[in-house]
N, C-alpha and C positions, 0 to 999 in steps of 0.2 A: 475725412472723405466718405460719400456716401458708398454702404456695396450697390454693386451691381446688380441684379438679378443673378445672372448666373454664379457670382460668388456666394450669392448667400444660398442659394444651390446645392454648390460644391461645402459650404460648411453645413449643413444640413445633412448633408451625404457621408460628413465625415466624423458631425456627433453620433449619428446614430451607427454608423460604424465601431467607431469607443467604444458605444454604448454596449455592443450584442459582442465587442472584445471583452469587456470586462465583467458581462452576465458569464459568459463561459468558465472564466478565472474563477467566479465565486460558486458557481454550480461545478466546479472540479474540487476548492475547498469541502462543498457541500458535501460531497460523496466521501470525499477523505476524513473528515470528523466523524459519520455514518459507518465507515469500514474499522475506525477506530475503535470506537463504541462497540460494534461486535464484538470485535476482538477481547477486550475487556469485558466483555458481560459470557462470553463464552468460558472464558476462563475462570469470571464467577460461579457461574453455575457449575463449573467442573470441581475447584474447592467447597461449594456449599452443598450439591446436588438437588438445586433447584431445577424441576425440570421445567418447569413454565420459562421458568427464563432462560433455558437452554433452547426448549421449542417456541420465545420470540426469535432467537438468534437466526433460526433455522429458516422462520419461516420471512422472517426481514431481509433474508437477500434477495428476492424478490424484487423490493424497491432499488436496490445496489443494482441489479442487473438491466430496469428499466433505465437509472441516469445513464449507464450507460451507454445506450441503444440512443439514449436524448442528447446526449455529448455528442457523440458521433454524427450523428445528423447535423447537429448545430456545424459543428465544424466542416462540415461538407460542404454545408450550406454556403458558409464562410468563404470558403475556399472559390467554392460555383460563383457568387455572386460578385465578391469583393477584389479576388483574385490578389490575397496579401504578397507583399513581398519581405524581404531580409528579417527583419525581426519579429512582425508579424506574424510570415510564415511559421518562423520558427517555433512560435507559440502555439500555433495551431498546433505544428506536426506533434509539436511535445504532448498536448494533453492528448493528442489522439494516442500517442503511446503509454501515457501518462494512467487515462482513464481502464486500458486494459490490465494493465497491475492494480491496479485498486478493484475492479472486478474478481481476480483471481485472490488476490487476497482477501475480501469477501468472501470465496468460495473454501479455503481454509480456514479461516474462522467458523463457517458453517461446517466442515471437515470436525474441528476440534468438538464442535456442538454437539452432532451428530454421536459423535467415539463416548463423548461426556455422558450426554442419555443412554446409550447402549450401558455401559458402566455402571451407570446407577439405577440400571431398571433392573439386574442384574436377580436371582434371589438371594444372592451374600450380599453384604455391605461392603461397603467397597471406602478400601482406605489408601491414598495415594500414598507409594512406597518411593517414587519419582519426584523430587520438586521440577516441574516445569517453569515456575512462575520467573524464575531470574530471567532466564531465555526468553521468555516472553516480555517482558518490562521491556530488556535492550531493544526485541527488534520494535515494538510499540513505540519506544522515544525516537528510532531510526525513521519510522513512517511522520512521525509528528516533527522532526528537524527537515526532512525531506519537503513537506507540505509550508510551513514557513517559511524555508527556502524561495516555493514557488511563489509564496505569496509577496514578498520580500524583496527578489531576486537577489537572493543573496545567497551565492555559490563558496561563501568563508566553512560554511559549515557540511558541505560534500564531502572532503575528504572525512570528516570524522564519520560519517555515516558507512562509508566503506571501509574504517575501521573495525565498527563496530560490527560489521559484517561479519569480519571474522571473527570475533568473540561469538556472535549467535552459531557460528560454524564451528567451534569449539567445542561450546557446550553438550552440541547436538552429539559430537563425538564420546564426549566423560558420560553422557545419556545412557550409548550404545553399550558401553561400557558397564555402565550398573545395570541394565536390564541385563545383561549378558550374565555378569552374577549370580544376578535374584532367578533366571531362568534357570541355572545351572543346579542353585541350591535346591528349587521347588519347580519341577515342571508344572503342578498341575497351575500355575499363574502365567501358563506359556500365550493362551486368550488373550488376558488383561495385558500382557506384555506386549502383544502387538498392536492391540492398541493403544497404549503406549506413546510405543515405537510411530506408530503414525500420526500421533498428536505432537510430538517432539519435531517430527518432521514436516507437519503443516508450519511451525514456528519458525523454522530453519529457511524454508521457503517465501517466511512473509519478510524473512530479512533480505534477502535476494531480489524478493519486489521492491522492497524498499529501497536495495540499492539501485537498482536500473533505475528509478525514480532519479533518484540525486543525480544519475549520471546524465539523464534526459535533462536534470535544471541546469547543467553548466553548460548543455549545448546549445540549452534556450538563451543564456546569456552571454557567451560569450563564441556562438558558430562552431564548436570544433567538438566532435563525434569524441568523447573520452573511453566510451567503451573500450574494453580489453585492452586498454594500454598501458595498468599497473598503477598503484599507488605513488609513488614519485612520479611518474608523468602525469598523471591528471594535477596534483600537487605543483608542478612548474605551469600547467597551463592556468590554474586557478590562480597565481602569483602572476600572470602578465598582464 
């Protein structure tokens, strides 16, 4: 059967629809392999004391903060023009929540960058008495399961990310704990100690992004708000 004009209208209207759904999808991957990358070259240059590639870190959130402002727009746009519904919508509202944690996590990784150069411009040499790096692997694989999730829609692997949540909440504690120590033994490291302390706790924070992430993908998929309702309940709602 031939279309009709107006059908082939309405499919014109609803490829390019797809089309500016699934530009969004991968300019949200974009920014998350971007925030990732920080994060990992911040914390190189914090082991190496490159400060070049400390002060790329710094100065590339920049870009991170424009997709953002571009996300948004997009999605408004989306919103204004298309007027999505049921799972659509849902997609929308997610990256729009989605792209603000990836922002802020940006913004700690340029935190870690920041603490790293101060550290190493320092006139001692500066010798990390803290391993941060575990803490940071876990919440890095948490942002990276989270991100193929969205890509995926595959809500199998949320719960492990709020697991691991709490291990990066762990850590942060045994942290408190050894700086608390080393402060104790030698005040005059009480400086370097706190920052530190707030490079421990940018990490802690990127785990928490991460998880609001996971918890925005099971709502993308499956309608139902998991926030604050505990590991066993999101865990029954991801099994239905």
């Amino acid at each position: 059967m031939t279309s009709t004009p107006a059908n082939t209208m309405n499919d014109h209207i609803s490829k390019k629809y797809d089309a500016e759904l699934e530009s969004i999808r991968t300019r949200v991957l974009q920014m998350g392999g971007m925030v990732e990358l920080q994060i990992a070259k911040a914390l190189d240059g914090l082991a190496s004391g490159d400060l070049d590639e400390l002060e790329q870190v710094i100065d590339s959130d920049r870009r991170i903060n424009l997709l953002e402002v571009e996300l948004d727009e997009a999605c408004t746009q989306v919103i204004a023009k298309r007027q999505p519904a049921a799972g659509d919508l849902r997609l929308v509202m997610t990256v729009i929540k989605m792209i603000t944690d990836l922002e802020r996590i940006g913004d700690e990784a340029k935190k870690i960058a920041k603490l790293s150069k101060r550290l190493h411009s320092s006139d001692s040499p500066y010798t990390p008495r803290i391993e941060l790096r575990h803490s940071a692997n876990i919440a890095i694989d948490m942002l990276r399961k989270t991100l193929d999730a969205f890509a995926r829609l595959d809500i199998t692997s949320a719960a492990d990310v709020v697991r691991q949540d709490k291990e990066v909440d762990a850590e942060f504690k045994g942290i408190i704990r050894q700086l608390i120590t080393f402060l104790m033994e030698d005040p005059r490291t009480i400086s370097r100690g706190i920052d530190t302390l707030f490079m421990a706790k940018a990490i802690e924070r990127i785990g928490d992004h991460a998880k609001n992430m996971s918890e925005y993908v099971v709502y993308m998929v499956k309608g139902r708000d998991v926030r604050h309702v505990g590991i066993a309940e999101m865990e029954k709602e991801i099994a239905r």
